[in-house]
C-alpha positions in Angstrom: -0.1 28.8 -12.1 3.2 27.3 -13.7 2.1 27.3 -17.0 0.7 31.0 -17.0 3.9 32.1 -15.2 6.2 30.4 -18.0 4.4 31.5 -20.6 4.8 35.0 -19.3 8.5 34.6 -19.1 9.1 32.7 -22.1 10.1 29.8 -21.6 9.5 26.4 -23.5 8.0 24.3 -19.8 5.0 22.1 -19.4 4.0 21.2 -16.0 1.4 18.4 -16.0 -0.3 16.2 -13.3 0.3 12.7 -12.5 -1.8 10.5 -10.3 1.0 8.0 -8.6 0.6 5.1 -6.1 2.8 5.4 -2.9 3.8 1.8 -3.7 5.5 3.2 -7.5 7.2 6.5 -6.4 10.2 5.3 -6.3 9.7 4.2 -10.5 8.0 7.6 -10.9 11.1 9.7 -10.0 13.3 7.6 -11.4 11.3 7.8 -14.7 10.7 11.6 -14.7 14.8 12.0 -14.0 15.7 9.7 -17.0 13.0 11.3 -19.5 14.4 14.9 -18.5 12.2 16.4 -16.6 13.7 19.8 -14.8 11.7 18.5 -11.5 8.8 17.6 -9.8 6.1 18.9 -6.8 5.1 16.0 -4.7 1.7 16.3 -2.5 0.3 14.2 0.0 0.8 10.8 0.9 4.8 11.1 -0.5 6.2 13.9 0.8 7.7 12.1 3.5 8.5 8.9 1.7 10.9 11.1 -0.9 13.0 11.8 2.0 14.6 8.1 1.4 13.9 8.8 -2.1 16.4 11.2 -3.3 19.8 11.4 -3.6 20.0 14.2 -1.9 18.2 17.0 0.6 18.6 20.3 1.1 18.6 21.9 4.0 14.9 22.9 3.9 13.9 19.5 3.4 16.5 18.1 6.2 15.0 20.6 9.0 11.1 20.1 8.3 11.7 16.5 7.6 9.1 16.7 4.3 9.7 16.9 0.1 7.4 18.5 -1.8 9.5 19.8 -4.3 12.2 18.0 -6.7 14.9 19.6 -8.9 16.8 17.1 -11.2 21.0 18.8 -11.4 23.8 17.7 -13.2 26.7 16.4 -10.6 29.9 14.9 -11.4 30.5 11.9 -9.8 33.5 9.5 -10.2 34.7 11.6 -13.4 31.2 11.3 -14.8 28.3 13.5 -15.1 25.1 12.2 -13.3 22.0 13.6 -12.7 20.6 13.5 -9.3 17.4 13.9 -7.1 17.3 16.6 -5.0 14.5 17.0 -2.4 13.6 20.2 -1.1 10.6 21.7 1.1 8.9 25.0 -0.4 5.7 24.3 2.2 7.1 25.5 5.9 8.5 29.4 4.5 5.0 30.0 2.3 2.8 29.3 5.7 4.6 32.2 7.4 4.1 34.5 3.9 0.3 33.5 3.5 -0.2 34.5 7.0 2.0 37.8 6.8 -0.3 38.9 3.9 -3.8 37.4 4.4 -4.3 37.8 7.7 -1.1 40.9 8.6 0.0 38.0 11.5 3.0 38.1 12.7 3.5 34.3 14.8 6.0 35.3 17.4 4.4 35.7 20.9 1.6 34.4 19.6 -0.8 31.2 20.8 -1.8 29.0 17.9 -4.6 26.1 17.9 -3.5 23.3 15.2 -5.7 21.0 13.4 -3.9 17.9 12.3 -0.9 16.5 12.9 -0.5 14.5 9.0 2.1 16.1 7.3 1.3 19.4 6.3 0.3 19.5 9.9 3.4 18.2 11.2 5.4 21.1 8.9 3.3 23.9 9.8 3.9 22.3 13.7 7.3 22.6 13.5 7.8 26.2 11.5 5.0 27.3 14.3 7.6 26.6 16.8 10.8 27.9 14.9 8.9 31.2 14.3 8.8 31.3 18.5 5.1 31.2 18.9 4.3 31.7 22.6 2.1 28.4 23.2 1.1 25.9 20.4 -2.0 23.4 21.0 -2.1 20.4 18.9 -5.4 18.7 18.2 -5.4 15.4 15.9 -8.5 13.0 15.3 -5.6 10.2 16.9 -4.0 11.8 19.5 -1.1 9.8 19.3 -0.3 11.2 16.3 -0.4 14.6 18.1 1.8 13.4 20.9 4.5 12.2 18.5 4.8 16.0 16.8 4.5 17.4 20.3 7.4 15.3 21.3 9.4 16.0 18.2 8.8 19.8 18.8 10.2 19.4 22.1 13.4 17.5 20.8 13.9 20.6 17.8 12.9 23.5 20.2 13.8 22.9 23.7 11.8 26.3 24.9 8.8 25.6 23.1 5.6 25.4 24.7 2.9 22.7 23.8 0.2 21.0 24.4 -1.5 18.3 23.1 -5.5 19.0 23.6 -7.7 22.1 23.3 -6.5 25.5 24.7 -8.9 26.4 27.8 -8.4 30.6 27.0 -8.1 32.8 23.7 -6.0 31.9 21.3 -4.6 34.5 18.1 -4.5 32.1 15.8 -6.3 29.0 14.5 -5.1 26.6 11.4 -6.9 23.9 10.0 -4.3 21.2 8.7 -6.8 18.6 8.6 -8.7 17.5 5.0 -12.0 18.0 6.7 -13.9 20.8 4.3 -13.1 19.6 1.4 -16.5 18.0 0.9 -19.7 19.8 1.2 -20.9 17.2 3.7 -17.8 17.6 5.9 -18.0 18.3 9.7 -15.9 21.0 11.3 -12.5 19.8 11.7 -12.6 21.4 15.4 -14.8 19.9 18.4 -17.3 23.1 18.9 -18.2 21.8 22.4 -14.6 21.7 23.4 -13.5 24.7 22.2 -15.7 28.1 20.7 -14.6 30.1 17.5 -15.7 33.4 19.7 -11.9 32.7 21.5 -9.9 33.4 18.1 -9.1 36.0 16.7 -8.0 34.9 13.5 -8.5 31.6 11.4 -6.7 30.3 8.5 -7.6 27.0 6.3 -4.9 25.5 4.0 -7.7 24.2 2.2 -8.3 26.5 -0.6 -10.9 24.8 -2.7 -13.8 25.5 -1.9 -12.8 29.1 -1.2 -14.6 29.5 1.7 -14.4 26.2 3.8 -17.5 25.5 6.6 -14.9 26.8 8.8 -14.0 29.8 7.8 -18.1 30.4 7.1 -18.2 29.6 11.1 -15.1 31.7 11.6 -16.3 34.4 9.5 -19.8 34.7 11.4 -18.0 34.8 14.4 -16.3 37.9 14.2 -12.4 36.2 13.1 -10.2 37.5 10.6 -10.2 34.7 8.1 -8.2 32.8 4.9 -7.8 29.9 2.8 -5.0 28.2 1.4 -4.5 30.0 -1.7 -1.5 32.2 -0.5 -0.2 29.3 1.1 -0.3 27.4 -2.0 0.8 30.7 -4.5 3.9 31.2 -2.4 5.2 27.2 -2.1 4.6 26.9 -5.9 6.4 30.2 -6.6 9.9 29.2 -4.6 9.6 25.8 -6.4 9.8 27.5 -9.8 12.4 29.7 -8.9 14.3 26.3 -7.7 13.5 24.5 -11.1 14.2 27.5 -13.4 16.9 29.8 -11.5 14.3 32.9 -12.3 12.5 35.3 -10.0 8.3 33.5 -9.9 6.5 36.2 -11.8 3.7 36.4 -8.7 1.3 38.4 -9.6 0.9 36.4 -12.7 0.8 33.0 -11.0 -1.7 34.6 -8.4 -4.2 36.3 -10.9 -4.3 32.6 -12.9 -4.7 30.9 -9.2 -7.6 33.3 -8.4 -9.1 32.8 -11.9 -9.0 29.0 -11.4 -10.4 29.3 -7.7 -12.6 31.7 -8.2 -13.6 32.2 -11.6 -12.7 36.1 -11.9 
């Protein structure tokens, strides 16, 4: 996606992969800022470790409490030029675009069924509840995981309903946070005893490889609108390349390559 959409504009980039321990973050940043890197996209397990990480957030990052993106800037400090870490979080605005276009959902007034409360579930918990969703249930493997976004919710949105535990009526939307369907051998990431895909109306996985999760098979047979990740994912990575490069994300560029690595056309 990065590389297709710099090539299309021009411009001299790389971005590569790196496999880094939790434990050596810390010397990865630092490293990337001193070879000259113009940032970096963090995924899971450090996007909330980067918070203490950087030497500074903006305000995205400050109000979903998550970095998944770095841009390295030149600041002068003390009479002399430094460069400096700033974190910033491109995850919470590209849930609400994803759903706007793959699923035409607008989340206000609307109940929502959550799967997972890690981080990406925590994020999408919280911009759930700043986009004035009418009731959000919150359902994690460790329920006191749940609780703790529940109560943070409650702290950040006074008026917000939630509740930690299956919905008993219909809900408009359900989002899988959770890892589970990933792997062919995966179960569902949602109890089907406690709570029946015939009550949604529309489901969306983050995960977006393999296209078409167990869920949204389930989903799909059941008569719900359904998605995967891959807008989610198009939309985060196009407002971190605007934020490393100061250029408007060439999108339909960065989505046909996203589509041809997903799936293959």
């Amino acid at each position: 996606m990065h590389n297709t959409a710099f090539a299309a504009l021009g411009l001299n980039w790389r971005y590569l992969a790196f496999e880094v321990h939790p434990d050596h973050l810390r010397a990865a940043i630092e490293g990337a800022r001193r070879m000259g890197f113009a940032g970096l996209n963090l995924t899971v397990p450090h996007k909330r470790l980067a918070l203490e990480l950087v030497d500074a957030l903006d305000k995205s990052a400050r109000k979903w409490g998550a970095v998944n993106t770095i841009r390295f800037e030149s600041a002068g400090v003390e009479g002399r030029t430094k460069i400096r870490a700033v974190g910033f979080n491109t995850d919470a605005d590209a849930i609400v675009a994803a759903l706007r276009e793959d699923l035409k959902l607008e989340l206000r007034g609307t109940r929502v069924l959550l799967l997972g409360a890690g981080g990406a579930g925590r994020t999408a918990a919280l911009k759930l509840a700043a986009e004035k969703v009418a009731e959000l249930f919150l359902v994690n493997r460790t329920q006191s995981k749940a609780r703790t976004v529940a109560a943070e919710i409650k702290r950040q949105f006074p008026s917000q309903r939630v509740t930690v535990g299956y919905p008993e009526s219909e809900v408009d939307l359900l989002m899988n946070a959770t890892s589970l369907g990933l792997k062919p051998d995966d179960p569902l990431p949602l109890s089907r005893k406690q709570f029946s895909l015939e009550r949604v109306r529309a489901v969306y996985d983050m995960i977006y490889r393999p296209a078409e999760t167990a869920l949204l098979e389930a989903a799909r047979k059941a008569g719900c609108r359904t998605a995967n990740g891959l807008g989610m994912l198009l939309y985060q990575g196009a407002r971190a390349f605007e934020i490393w490069t100061g250029k408007a994300a060439p999108l339909d560029v960065m989505r046909r390559a996203l589509e041809q690595n997903i799936y293959g056309h």
